[in-house]
C-alpha positions in Angstrom: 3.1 -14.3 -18.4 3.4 -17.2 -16.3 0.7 -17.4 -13.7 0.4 -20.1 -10.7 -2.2 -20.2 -8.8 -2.3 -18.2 -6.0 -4.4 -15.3 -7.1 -6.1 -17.2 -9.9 -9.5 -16.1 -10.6 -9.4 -13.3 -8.0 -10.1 -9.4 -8.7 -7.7 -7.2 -7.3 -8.2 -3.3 -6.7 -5.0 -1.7 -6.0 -5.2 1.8 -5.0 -1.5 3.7 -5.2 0.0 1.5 -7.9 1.7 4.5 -10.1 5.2 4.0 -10.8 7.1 7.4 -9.8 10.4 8.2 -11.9 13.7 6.3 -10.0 16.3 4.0 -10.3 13.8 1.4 -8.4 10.5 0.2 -8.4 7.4 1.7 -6.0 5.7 -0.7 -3.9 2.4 -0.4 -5.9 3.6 -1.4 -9.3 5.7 -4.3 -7.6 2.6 -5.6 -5.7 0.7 -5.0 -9.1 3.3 -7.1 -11.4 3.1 -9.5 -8.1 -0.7 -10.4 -8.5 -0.8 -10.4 -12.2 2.1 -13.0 -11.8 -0.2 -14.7 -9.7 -3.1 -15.1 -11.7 -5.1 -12.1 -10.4 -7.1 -9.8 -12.4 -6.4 -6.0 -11.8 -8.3 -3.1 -11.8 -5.3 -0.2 -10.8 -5.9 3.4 -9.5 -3.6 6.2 -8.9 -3.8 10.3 -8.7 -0.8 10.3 -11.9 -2.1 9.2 -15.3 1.5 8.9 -16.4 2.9 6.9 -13.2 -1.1 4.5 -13.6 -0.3 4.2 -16.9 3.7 3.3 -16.7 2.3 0.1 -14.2 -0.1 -0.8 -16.5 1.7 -1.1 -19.8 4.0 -3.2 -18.1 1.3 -5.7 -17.1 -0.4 -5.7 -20.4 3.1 -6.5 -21.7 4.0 -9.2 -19.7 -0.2 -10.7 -20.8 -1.5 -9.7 -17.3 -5.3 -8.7 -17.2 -5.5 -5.1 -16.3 -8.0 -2.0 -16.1 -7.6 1.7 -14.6 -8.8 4.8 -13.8 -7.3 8.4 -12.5 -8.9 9.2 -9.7 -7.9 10.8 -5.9 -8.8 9.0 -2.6 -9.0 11.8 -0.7 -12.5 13.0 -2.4 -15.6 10.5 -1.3 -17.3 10.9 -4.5 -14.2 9.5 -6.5 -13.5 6.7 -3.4 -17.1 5.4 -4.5 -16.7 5.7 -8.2 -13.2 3.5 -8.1 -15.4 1.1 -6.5 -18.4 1.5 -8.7 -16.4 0.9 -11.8 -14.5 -1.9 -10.6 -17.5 -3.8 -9.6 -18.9 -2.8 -12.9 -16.3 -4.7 -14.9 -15.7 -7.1 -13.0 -18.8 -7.8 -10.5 -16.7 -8.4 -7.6 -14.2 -7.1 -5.4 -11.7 -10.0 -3.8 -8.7 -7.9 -2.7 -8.2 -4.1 -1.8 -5.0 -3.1 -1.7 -4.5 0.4 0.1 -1.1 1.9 -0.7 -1.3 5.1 -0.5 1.2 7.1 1.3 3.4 9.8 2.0 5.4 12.5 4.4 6.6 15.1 2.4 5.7 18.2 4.7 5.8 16.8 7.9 7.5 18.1 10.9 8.0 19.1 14.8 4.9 19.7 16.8 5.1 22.6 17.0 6.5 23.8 14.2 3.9 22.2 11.6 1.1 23.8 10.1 -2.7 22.0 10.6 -2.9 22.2 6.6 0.2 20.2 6.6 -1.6 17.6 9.1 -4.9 17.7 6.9 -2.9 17.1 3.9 -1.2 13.9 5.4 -4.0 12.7 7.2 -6.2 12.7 4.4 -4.2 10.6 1.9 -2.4 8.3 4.2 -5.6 7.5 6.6 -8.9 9.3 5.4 -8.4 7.9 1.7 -7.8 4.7 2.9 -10.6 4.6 5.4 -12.7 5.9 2.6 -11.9 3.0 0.6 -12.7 0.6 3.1 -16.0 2.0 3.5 -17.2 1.8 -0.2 -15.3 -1.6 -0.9 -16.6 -3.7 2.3 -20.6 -3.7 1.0 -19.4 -5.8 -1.8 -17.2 -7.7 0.3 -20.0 -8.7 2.7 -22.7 -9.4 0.0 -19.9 -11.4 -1.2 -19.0 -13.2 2.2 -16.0 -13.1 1.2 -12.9 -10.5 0.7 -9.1 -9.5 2.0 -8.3 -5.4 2.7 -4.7 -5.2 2.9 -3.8 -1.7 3.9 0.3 -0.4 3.7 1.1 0.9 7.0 4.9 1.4 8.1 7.4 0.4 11.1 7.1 4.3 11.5 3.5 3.8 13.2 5.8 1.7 16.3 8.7 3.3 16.4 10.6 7.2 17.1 10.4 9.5 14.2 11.6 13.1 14.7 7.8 14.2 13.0 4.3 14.0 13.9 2.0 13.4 11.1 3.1 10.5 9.4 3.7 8.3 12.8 0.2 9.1 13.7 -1.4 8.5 10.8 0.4 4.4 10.2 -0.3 4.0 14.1 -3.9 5.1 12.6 -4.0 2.6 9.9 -2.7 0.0 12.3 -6.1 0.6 14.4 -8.3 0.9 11.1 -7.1 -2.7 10.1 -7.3 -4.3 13.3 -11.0 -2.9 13.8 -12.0 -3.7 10.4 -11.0 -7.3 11.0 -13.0 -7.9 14.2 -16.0 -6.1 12.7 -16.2 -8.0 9.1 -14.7 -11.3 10.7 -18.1 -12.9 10.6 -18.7 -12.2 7.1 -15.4 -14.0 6.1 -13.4 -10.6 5.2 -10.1 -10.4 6.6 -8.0 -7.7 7.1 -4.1 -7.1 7.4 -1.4 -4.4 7.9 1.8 -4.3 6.0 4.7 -2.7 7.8 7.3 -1.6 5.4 10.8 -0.5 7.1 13.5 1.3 5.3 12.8 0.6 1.8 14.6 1.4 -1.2 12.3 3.1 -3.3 11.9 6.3 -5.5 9.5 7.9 -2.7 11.9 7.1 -0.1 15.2 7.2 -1.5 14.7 10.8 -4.2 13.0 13.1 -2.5 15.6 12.6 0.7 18.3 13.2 -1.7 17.2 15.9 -3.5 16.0 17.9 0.2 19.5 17.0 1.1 21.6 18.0 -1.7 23.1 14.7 -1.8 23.4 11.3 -3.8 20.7 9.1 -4.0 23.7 6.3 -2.8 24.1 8.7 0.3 21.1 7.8 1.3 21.3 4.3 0.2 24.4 3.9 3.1 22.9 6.0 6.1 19.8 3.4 5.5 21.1 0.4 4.9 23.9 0.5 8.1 20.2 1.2 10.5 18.6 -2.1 9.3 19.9 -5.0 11.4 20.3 -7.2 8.0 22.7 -4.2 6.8 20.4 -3.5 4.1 17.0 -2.2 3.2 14.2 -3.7 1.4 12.9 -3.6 -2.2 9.5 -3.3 -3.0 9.6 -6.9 -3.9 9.5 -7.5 0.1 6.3 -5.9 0.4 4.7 -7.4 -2.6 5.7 -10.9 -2.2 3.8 -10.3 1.4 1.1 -8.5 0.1 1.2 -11.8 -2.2 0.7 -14.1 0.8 -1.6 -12.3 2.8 -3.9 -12.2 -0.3 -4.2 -15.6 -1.2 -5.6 -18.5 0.4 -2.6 -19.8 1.9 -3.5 -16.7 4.7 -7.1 -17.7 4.7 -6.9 -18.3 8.4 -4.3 -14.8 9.0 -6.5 -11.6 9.7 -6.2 -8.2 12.0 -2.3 -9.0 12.0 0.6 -6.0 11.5 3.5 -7.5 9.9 6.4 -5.4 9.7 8.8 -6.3 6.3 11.6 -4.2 7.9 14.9 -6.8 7.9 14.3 -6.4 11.8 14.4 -3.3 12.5 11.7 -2.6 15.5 13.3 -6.0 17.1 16.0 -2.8 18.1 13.1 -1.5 20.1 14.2 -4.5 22.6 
């Protein structure tokens, strides 16, 4: 594997870097084949043995430097033991990467049930708050240390359901705090915005609660993105690549949407 220098030397704990069955690639095993690209050393984490372990035979593969572990975010207990083992291994934390996300479940006010809020809530903001907490003691002993948490366009703009706006507009507020609080210990924080994206999350399970062709969904998506296309997970890992090296050393508390324009149709 060629590697530049952009992440060289740097450990790199990405949380949500499974690879889910689809005709494309996730955003967390682009981001992690990103940073190994770069240099980094990974230490991976996701719920799915079999998606962790798809994203990490790929990196070994192409000679990136790569450990993992099972584990779920929304549990405290597991939140600290990610942490514990990747510090173990490694003795330092330079980048967290917070990808976990989903809607599946989400609906109308009034029509959605609170366990489908908790459910949301607690992998797409608790989890990632969670993370945060256990990885920033390292960070500051450090005095150094970039969070780079996946939010989505969703968190600024109309969506006909509740939970999932909320809880990016949630993440949004987490970064922006967490940057102004660990700002004097040299840790910054950032928000990726992702807009319609065409991955297996976003582009399957539509189809299949549809009844329709993955394509389908391709064309309804791509003719709302002002570019006339959606993203790949590329998009958001070549960002996530930026706002992790040095080249952003001066770039934290900042929500930057990779959305081909879309919430510029806010205006």
């Amino acid at each position: 594997m060629m590697q530049s220098q952009r992440l060289k030397q740097k450990i790199a704990l990405i949380i949500g870097a499974g690879q889910q069955p689809g005709q494309t690639l996730g955003n967390g095993r682009a981001t992690a084949e990103r940073f190994a690209q770069e240099g980094a050393t990974l230490f991976l984490v996701d719920i799915n043995a079999d998606w962790l372990n798809e994203t990490v035979q790929a990196i070994r593969a192409a000679g990136g430097q790569v450990e993992s572990l099972v584990a779920d975010i929304t549990k405290e207990s597991e939140c600290s033991k990610i942490v514990a083992e990747c510090f173990k291994k490694y003795g330092r934390i330079d980048i967290l990467h917070n990808n976990v996300g989903l809607s599946k479940g989400d609906k109308k006010t009034p029509e959605l049930d609170v366990s489908s809020w908790e459910y949301i809530m607690d992998r797409n903001l608790k989890g990632m708050f969670m993370m945060c907490k256990h990885t920033l003691p390292i960070m500051i002993e450090q005095k150094s240390g970039c969070i780079i948490n996946i939010s989505s366009t969703a968190s600024m703009a109309a969506r006909p359901t509740i939970t999932y706006k909320t809880s990016k507009a949630g993440v949004n507020a987490l970064t922006q705090h967490i940057a102004i609080e660990n700002a004097p210990f040299g840790i910054r924080a950032n928000a990726i915005l992702p807009g319609l994206m065409d991955t297996p999350m976003a582009i399957n399970r539509r189809a299949e609660e549809r009844g329709v062709s993955p394509d389908l969904i391709r064309q309804e998506r791509n003719a709302l993105v002002p570019l006339k296309r959606m993203g790949s997970a590329w998009d958001v890992a070549n960002a996530a690549v930026f706002l992790a090296s040095d080249e952003a050393a001066y770039v934290t508390g900042v929500l930057l949407p990779v959305d081909g324009g879309l919430l510029q149709k806010r205006g």
